[in-house]
N, C-alpha and C positions, 0 to 999 in steps of 0.2 A: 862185935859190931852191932848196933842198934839200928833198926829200918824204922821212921817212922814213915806211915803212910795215912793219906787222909784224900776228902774228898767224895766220899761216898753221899748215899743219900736215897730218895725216893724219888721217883719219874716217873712218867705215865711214857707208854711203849712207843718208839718213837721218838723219844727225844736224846736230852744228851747229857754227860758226866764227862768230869777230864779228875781223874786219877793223882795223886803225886806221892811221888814215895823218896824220901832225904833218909841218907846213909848217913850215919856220925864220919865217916871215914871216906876218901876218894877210891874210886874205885884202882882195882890194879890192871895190869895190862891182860891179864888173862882169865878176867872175871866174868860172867856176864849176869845181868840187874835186868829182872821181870815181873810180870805176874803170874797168880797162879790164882783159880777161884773153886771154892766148894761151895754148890748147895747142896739142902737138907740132903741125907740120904743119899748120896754121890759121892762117888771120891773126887780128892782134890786132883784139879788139874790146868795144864800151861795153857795159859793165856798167847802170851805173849811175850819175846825176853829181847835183849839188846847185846849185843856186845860191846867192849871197849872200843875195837873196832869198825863199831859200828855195824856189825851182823845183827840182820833181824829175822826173825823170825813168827809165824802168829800159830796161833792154830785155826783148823779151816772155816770155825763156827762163825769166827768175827774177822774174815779175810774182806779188805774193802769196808766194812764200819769200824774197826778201833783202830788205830795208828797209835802206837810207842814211841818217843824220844827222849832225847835225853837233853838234861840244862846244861846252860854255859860250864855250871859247875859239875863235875865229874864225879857231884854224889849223888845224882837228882836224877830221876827220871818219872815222864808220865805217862799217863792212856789215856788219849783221849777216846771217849766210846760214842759214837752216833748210830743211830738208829736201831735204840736201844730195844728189845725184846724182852717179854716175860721170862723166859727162857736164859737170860745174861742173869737172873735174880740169883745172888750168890753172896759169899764174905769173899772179897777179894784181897790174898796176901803178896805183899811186897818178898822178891827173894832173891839173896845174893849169895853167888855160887863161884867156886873156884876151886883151891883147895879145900876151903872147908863153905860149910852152906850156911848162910842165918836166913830168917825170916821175920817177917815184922809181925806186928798184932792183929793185923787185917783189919778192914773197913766196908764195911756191909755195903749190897749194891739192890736195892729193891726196885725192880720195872711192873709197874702197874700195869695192865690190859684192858 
């Protein structure tokens, strides 16, 4: 399975990004399709993920500024990120999990202060 994901970019702190990430493939009933982001020197870590379902989940950093969904199509999903922080500045990677996990090539997220 291929993630492409895009949408990245640079912003000054504050403002806002919206994320997308396109599976080659729909998702299955027991998968669930997120983010996950590392900066420099940190380990990677979940953003944000969805279920088929529709289960969501964030982590607490960005509870109330990023919102996850998912598109009409069942390969798609985005973040949108507002009130963005120095601190969000990261490679943000696209990840689909189930039985087995892919990940996309990630898309750099720089918030200026």
């Amino acid at each position: 399975v291929q993630l492409q994901a895009s949408g990245g970019g640079l912003v000054q702190a504050g403002g806002s990004l919206r994320l997308s990430c396109e599976a080659s493939r729909n998702m299955y009933t027991t998968e669930v399709m997120g983010w996950y982001r590392q900066a420099p020197g940190k380990e990677r870590e979940r953003v944000a993920d969805i279920s088929t379902q529709g289960r969501i989940r964030y982590a607490d950093s960005v509870k109330g500024r990023f919102t996850i969904s998912r598109g009409n199509a069942k390969n798609t999903v985005f973040l949108q990120m507002s009130g963005l922080k120095s601190e969000d500045t990261g490679r943000y990677y696209c990840n689909l999990r189930g039985g087995r996990e892919f990940w996309g090539q990630g898309t750099q997220v720089t918030v200026s202060s």
